[in-house]
C-alpha positions in Angstrom: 31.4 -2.1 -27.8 29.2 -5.3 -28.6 26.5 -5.1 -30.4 23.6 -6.7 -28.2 20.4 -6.0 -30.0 18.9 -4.3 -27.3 18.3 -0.3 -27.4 19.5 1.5 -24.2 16.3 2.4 -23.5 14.7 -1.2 -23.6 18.1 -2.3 -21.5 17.0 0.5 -18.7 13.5 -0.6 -17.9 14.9 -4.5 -17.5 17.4 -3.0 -15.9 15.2 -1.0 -13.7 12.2 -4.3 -13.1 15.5 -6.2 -11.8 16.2 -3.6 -9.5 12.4 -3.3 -8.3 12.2 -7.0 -7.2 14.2 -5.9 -4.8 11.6 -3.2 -3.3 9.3 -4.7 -1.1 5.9 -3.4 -0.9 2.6 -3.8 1.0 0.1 -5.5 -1.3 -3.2 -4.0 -1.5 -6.2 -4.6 -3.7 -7.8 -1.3 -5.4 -11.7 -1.2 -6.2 -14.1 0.6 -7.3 -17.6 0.4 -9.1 -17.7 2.2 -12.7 -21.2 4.2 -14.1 -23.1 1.4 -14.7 -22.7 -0.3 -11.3 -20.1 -2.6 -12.4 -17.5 -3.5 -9.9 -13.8 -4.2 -10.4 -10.9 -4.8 -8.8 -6.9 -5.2 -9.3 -3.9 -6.4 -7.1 -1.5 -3.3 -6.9 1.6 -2.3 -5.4 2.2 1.4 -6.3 0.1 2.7 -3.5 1.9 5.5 -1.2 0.7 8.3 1.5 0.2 11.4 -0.4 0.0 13.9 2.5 -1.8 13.6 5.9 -3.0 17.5 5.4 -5.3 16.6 3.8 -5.1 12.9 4.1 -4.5 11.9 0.9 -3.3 8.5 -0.8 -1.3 8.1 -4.4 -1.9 5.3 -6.6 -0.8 4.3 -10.1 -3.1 1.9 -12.9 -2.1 0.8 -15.8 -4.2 2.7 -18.4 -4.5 -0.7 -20.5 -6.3 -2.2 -17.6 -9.8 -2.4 -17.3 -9.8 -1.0 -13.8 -8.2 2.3 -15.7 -11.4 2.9 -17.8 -13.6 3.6 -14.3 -11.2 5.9 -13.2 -11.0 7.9 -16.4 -14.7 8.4 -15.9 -13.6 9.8 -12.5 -14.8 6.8 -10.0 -13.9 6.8 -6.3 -11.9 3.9 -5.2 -10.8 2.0 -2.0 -7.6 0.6 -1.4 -7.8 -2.6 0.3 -4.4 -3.1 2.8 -4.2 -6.9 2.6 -3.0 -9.4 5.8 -0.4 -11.8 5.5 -3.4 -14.4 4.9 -4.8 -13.0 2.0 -2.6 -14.0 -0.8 -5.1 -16.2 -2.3 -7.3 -12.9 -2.8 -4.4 -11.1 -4.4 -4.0 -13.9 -6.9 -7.5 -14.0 -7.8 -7.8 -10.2 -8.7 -4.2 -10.6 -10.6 -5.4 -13.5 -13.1 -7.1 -13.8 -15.8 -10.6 -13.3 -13.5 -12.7 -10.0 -14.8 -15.4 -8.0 -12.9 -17.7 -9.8 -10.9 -15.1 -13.2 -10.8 -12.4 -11.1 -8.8 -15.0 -11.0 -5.5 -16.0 -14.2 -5.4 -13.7 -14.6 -2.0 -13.6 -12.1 0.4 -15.2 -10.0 2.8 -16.6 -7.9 0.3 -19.0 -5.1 1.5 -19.6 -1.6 0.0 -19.8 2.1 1.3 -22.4 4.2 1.1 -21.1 5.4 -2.6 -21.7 1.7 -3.5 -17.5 1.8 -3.7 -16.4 -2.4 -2.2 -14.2 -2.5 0.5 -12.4 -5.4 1.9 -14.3 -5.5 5.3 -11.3 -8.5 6.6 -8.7 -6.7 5.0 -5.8 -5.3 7.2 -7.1 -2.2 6.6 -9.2 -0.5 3.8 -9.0 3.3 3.0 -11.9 4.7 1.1 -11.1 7.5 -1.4 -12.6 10.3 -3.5 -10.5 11.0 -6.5 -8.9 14.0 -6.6 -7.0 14.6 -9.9 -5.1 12.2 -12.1 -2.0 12.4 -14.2 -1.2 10.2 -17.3 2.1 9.9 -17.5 3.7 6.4 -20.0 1.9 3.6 -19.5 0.5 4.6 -16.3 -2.0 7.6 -14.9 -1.1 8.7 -11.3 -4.4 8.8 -9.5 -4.7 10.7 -6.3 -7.5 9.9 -3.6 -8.9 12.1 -0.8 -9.5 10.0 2.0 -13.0 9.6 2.7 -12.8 7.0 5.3 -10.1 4.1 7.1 -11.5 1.0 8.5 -9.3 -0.9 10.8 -9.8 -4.0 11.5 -7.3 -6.4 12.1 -3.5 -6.1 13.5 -0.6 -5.3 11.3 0.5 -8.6 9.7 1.2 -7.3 6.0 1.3 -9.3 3.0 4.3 -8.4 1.1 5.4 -8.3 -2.3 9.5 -8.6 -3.1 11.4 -10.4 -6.3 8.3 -11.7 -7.9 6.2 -13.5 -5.6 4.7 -12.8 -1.7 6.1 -12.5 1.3 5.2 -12.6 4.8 6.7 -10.4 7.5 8.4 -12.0 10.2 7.9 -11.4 13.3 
């Protein structure tokens, strides 16, 4: 056997992100104001249905991440369905931008928890959390849906081998 300076382990997750391009995925925005009335916001694709008794939604943060830290405190979220349109927005809350920067574009509005919502997004499901689970690098966060706004058609901006995708149609 060669020698390839690579432990099997490290091999598996390269192996694995290789094999994850190849999963497309809706992208969404999560947000969520922390304690001190600070908002923030990240561009995530590990968002799921939970159940729909009772309607309940799945996502998983990075604990590194700022966005973590208002969550470990407990914070509701939302979790902005974003339109074929709206890469630009994705981008934004992706970079380097912090805090405040990442809503400088958007329909931006908030509920009456003070939690921001994408009011243009395809659709924007408002969440109380309901129990987390650190597990790696990750926590797995699960919200109880509060609230869905719908407002525009299904035209989903997609996420597949490392950059975005639009659904054609």
């Amino acid at each position: 056997m060669q020698e390839t300076g690579i432990s099997p382990d490290e091999n598996l997750s390269r192996q694995l992100k290789l094999a994850m391009r190849g999963l497309a995925s809706s992208v969404t925005i999560l947000s969520t104001v922390d304690a001190q009335g600070r908002r923030n916001a990240m561009t995530a694709t590990s968002t799921t249905a939970l159940t729909m008794e009772p309607p309940a939604m799945l996502v998983c943060v990075n604990r590194a991440t700022s966005f973590f830290a208002a969550l470990s405190e407990g914070a509701d979220f939302a979790i902005n369905i974003l339109a074929a349109d709206q890469a630009p927005l994705a981008t934004l809350c992706a970079s380097g931008a912090k805090g405040e920067d990442r809503f400088a574009c958007g329909g931006w509005r908030e509920d009456d928890r003070r939690i921001p919502y994408l009011a243009d997004a395809q659709a924007a499901i408002l969440c109380a959390q309901d129990g987390q689970m650190r597990y790696g690098t990750h926590a797995i966060v699960i919200g109880r849906v509060r609230a869905v706004h719908l407002p525009r058609a299904i035209d989903p901006l997609v996420y597949a081998d490392g950059g975005y995708r639009v659904l054609g149609g």
